[in-house]
C-alpha positions in Angstrom: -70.0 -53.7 -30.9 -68.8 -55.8 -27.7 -69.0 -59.5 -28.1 -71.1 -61.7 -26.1 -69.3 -63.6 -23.2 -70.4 -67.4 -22.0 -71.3 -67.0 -18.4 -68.8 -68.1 -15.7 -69.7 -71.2 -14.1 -69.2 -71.2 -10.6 -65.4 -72.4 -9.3 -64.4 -71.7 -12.7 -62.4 -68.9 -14.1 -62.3 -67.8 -17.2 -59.6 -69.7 -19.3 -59.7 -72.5 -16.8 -58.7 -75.6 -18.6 -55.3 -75.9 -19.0 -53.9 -74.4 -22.3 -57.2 -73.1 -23.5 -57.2 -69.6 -21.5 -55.6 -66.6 -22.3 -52.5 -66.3 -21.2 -51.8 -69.6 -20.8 -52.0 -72.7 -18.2 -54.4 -71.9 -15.0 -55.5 -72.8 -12.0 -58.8 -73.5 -11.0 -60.2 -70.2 -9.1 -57.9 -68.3 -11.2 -59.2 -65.1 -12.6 -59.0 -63.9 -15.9 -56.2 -62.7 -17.2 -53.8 -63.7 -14.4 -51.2 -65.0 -16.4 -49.5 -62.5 -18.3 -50.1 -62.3 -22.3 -47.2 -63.6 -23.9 -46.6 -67.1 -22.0 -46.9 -70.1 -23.2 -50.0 -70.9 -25.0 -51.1 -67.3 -25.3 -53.0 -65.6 -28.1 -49.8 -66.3 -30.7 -51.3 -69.9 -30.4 -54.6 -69.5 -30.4 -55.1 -68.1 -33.5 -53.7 -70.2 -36.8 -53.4 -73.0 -37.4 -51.5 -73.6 -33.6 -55.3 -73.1 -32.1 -56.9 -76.2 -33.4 -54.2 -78.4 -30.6 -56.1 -76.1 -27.8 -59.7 -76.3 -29.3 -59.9 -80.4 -28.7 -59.2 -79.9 -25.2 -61.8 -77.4 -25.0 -60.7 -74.3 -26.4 -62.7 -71.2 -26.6 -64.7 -69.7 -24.1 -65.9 -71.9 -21.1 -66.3 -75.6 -21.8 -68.2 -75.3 -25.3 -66.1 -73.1 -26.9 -67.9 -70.1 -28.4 -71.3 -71.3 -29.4 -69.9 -74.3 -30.5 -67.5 -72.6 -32.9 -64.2 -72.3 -32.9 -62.0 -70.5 -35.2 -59.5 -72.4 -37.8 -61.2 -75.3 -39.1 -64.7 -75.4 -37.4 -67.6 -74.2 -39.4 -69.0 -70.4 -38.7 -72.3 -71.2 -40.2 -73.0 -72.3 -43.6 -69.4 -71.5 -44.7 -65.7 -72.5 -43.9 -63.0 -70.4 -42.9 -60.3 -72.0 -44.2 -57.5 -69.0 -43.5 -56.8 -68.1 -40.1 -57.1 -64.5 -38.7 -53.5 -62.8 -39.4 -53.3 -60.9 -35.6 -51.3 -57.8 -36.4 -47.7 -57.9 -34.0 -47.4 -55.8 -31.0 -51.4 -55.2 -30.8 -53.1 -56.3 -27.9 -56.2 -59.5 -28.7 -59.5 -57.6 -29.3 -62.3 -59.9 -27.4 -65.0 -59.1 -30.5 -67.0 -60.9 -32.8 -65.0 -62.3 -35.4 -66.4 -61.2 -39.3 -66.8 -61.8 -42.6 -63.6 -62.1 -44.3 -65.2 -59.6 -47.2 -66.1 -57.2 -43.9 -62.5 -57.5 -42.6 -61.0 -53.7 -42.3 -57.7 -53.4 -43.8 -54.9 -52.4 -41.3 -53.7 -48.5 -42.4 -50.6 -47.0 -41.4 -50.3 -44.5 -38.1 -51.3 -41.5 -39.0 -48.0 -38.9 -38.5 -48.9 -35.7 -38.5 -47.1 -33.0 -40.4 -44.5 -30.7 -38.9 -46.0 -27.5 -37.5 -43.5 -24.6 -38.4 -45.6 -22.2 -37.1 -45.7 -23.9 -33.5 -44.4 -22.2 -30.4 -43.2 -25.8 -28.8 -40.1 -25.8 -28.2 -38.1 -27.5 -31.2 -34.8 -28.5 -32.4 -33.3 -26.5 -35.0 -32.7 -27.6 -38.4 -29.3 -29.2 -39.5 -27.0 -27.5 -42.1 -27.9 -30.6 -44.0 -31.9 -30.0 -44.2 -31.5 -26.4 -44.7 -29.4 -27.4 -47.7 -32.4 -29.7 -49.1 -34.9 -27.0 -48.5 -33.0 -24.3 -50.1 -32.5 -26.5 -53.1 -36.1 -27.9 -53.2 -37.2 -24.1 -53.4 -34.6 -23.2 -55.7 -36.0 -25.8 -57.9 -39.4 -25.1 -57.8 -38.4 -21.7 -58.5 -36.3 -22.9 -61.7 -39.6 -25.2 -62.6 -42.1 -21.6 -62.3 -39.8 -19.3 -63.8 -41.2 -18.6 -67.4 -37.9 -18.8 -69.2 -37.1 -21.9 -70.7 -33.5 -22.4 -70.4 -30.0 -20.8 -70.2 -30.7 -19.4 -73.3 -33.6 -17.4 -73.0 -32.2 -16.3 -69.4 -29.2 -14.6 -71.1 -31.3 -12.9 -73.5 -33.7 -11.5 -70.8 -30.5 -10.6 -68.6 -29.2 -8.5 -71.7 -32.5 -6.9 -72.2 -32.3 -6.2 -68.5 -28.8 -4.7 -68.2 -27.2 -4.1 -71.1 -24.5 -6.6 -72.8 -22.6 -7.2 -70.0 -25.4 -8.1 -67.4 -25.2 -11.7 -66.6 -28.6 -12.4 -64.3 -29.8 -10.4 -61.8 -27.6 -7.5 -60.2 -26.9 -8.2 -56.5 -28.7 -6.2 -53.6 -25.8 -3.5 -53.4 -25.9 -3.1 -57.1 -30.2 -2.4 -56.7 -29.5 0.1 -54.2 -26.6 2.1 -56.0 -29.1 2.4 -58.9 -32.3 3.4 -57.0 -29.6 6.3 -55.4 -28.4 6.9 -58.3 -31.4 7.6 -61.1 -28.9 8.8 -64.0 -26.7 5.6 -64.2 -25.6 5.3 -67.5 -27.2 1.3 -68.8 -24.6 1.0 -71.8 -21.2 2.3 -72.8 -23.2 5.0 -75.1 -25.2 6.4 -72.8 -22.3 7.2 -70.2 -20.2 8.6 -73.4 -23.0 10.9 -73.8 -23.3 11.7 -69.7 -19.3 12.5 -69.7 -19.5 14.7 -72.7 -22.9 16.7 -70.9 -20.5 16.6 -67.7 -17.2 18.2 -69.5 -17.0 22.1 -69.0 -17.8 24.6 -71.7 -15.5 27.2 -72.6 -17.4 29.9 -71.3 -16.6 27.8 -67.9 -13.0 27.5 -68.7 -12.2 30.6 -69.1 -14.4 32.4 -66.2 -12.7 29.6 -64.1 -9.0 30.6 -65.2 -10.2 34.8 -64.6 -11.2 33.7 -61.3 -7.7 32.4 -60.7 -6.3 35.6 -61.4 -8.3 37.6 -59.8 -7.0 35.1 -56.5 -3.9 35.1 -57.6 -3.1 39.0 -57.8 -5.4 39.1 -54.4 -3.2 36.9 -53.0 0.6 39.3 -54.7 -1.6 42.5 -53.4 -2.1 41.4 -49.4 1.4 40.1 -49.3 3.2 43.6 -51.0 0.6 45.3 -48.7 2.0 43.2 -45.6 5.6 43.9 -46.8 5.4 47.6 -47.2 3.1 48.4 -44.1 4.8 45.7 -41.5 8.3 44.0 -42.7 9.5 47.6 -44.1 9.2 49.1 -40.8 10.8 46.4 -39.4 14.1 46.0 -41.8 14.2 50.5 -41.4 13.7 50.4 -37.8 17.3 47.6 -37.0 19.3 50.3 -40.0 18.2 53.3 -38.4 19.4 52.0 -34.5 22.3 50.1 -35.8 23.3 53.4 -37.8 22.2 56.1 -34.5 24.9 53.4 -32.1 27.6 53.9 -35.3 27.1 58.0 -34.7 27.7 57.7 -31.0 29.9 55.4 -31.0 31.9 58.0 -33.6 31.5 61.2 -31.5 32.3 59.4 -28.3 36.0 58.3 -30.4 36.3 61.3 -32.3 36.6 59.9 -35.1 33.4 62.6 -37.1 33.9 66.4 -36.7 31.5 69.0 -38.3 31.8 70.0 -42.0 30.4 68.5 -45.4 29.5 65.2 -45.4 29.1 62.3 -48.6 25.6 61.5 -49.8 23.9 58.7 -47.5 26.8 59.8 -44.3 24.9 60.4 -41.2 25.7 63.5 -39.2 23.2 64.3 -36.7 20.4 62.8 -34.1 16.8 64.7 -34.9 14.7 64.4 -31.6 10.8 64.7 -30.7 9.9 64.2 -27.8 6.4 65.0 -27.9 6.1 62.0 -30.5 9.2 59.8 -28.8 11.1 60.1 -32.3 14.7 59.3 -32.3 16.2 59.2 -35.9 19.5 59.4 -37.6 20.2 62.5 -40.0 22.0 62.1 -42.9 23.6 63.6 -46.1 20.6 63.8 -48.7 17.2 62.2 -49.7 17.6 59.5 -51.5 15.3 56.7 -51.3 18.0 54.3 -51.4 20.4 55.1 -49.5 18.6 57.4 -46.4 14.8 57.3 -46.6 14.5 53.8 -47.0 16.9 52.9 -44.1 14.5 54.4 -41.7 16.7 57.8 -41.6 15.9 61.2 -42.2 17.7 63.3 -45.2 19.0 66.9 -45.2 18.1 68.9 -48.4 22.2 69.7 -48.9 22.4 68.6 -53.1 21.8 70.9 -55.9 18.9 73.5 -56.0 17.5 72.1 -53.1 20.3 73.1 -50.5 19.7 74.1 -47.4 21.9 75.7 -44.7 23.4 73.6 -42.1 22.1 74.2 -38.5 25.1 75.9 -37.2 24.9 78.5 -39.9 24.3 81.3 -38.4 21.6 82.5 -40.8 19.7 80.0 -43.1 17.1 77.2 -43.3 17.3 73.5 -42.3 15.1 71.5 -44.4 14.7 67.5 -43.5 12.5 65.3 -45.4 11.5 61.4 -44.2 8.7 58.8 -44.4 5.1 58.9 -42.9 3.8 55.4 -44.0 6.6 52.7 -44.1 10.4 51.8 -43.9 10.3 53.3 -40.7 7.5 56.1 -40.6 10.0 58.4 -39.0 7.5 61.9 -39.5 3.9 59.8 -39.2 3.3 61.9 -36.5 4.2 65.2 -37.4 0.6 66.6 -37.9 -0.3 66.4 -33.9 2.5 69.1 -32.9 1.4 72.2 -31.9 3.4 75.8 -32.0 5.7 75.6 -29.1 6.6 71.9 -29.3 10.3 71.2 -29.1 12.4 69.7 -31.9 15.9 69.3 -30.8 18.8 68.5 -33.3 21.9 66.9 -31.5 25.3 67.0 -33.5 28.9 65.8 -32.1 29.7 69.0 -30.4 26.1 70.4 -29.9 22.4 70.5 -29.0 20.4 73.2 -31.3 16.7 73.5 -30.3 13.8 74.8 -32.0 10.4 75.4 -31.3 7.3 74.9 -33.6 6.8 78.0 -35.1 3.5 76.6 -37.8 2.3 73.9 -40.1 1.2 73.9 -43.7 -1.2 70.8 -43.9 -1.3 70.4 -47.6 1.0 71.9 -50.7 2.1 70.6 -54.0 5.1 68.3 -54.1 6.4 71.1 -56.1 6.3 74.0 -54.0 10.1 74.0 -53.2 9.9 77.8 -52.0 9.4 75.9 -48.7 13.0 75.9 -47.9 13.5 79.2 -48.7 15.6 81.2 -46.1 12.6 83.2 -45.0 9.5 80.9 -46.1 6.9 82.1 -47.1 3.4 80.8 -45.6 5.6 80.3 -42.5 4.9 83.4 -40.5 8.5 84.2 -40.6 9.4 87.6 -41.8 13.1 88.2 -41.5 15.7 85.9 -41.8 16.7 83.3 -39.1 17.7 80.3 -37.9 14.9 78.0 -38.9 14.0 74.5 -39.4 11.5 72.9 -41.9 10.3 69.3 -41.9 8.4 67.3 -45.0 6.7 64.5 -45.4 3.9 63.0 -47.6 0.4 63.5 -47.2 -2.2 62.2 -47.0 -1.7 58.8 -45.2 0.0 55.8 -47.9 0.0 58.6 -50.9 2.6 60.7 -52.3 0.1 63.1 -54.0 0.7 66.0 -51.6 2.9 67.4 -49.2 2.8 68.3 -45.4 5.2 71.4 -44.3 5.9 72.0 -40.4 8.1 75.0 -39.7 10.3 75.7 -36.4 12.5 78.9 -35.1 15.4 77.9 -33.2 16.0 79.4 -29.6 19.0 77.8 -27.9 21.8 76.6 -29.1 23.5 74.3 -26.6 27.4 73.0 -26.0 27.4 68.9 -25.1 29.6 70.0 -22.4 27.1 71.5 -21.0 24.9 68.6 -20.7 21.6 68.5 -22.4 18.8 70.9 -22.9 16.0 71.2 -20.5 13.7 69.1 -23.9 15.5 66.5 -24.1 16.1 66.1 -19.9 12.1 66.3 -18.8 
């Protein structure tokens, strides 16, 4: 409610006598509130016990005071005030009714309101040292709901939990391996009993050791196979040439002349030209010592002896590999009657023409090499030629017979045949 106010008399400002005004001394025709609060003789003095000085020289409001009363030791009434109003500091004077001392408000503290977190005002951001605070208030209150009483009953829970050597709760990259993971072993027994369901059975063992056989002779069979069908031609193919330069090397010194000849001794150059076949001839057919070296071997040792091929009368028999060390007769299936087959010695050239082939015969049949064969279409004897091989392809099982009838027997001297030149 606002206070009543004393009329201003005319010439007079409020707080006109001197002392008795707020803010201190004025001067008639002053107005109210000229002098600033705080001067000398302000409201610090007016109320208390300082006041009472001002009120005999006419304190108050306008001459009289207010309604005759004045605050400190005057009367208000029927009853004395004999405690002064206590002005709160740093407040500015409220002109209002003064009241009852039992009506008096007590002064309550400014209201601070409570930090918004949520607000989208800018703000400054929290020190290490109030995070700190926080983190341990919530830790606490944390500690103060958990429902385990102490350190005690937390250990026994963590057991229960994970097993006897859990202490507390597993970090986050411990959670996450177990979700992956749904068979974890959770004691020492149950991962005992995992390893033994994890360790192979017999039945395992051994099918595991057959398969490493099996891999193992896979592995011996592809390398023999490569060895016979690629290095074997290879090794035959540098014997035969380096044995064919020997030979002419020899005839072109003299140092071989016609006649008999030791086992494994090459004699003679056997030429194809329909199959480009080049390939020493020499004294039997062993494996060993003349098939294996990429040669060709004359039939010239025991039963099996043939005639030479400047006999004038008789039956030249050569044998030699289709499939590997050299392959020297692979071929031989693809001539056709009339084909040349030229045999050049150191003084000669004796060529023969395909006569006919037997494609398959037992390994046995030796009457091949006969002097007159028969199955050859010969009927009288002759110079002839015979050539044997294996058959089919990469078997020994069988044997392939070609036959040939010479027709020109021809001095080196006289250069060589018309075969071997076109």
């Amino acid at each position: 409610m606002t206070a009543l106010r004393p009329e201003r008399e005319s010439g007079t400002a409020y707080g006109q006598s001197s002392g008795d005004s707020y803010g201190g001394a004025g001067d008639q025709g002053t107005s109210y509130g000229q002098q600033p609060y705080g001067g000398p003789g302000a409201h610090g003095d007016w109320y208390g016990g300082a006041a009472s000085a001002a009120a005999d020289q006419g304190g108050g409001y306008g001459a009289d005071g207010y309604g005759s009363e004045r605050y400190g030791a005057q009367t208000y009434g029927a009853e004395t005030y004999q405690e002064p109003y206590a002005q709160p500091q740093h407040t500015q004077p409220q002109h209002t009714r003064p009241q009852h001392p039992q009506h008096v408000r007590q002064e309550q503290p400014a209201y601070i309101p409570p930090p918004d977190d949520e607000t989208v005002a800018l703000r400054i951001a929290d020190t290490a040292a109030a995070a700190g605070s926080r983190s341990a208030a919530r830790s606490a209150e944390a500690a103060d709901d958990s429902p385990m009483g102490g350190r005690a009953a937390r250990r026994k829970a963590a057991k229960r939990r994970h097993g006897r050597r859990g202490a507390g709760r597993p970090d986050a990259a411990a959670t996450e391996a177990d979700q992956d993971a749904p068979g974890a072993p959770r004691s020492r027994l149950e991962a005992r009993r995992q390893a033994r369901a994890r360790r192979p059975s017999p039945a395992t063992l051994a099918s595991r050791a057959i398969g490493e056989v099996f891999i193992t002779t896979g592995v011996l069979m592809l390398l023999f196979v490569s060895y016979q069908l690629w290095w074997t031609n290879i090794r035959a193919h540098a014997q035969a040439d380096k044995e064919a330069s020997s030979l002419q090397n020899d005839w072109a010194s003299g140092k071989r002349n016609p006649g008999s000849f030791e086992p494994g001794q090459g004699f003679a150059l056997l030429h194809i030209p329909k199959l480009d076949v080049v390939v020493p001839i020499a004294e039997g057919i062993s494996n060993k010592q003349v098939l294996d070296r990429g040669m060709v071997g004359h039939y010239g040792e025991g039963k099996l002896k043939t005639a030479m091929p400047d006999a004038k009368t008789g039956n030249f028999g050569l044998a030699g590999h289709r499939n590997t060390h050299g392959e020297p007769f692979r071929y031989i299936n693809r001539l056709t009657p009339g084909d040349d087959i030229v045999v050049e010695t150191q003084d000669k050239f004796f060529v023969y023409k395909m006569a006919s082939i037997l494609p398959v015969t037992s390994p046995s049949n030796v009457s091949v090499l006969e002097p007159v064969p028969p199955g050859s279409g010969f009927t009288k004897p002759g110079r002839y030629i015979t050539l044997t091989t294996c058959t089919p392809e990469f078997t020994s099982k069988y044997r392939m017979i070609v036959w040939g009838k010479m027709v020109e027997e021809r001095p080196r001297s006289k250069g060589k045949p018309d075969a071997l030149v076109s």
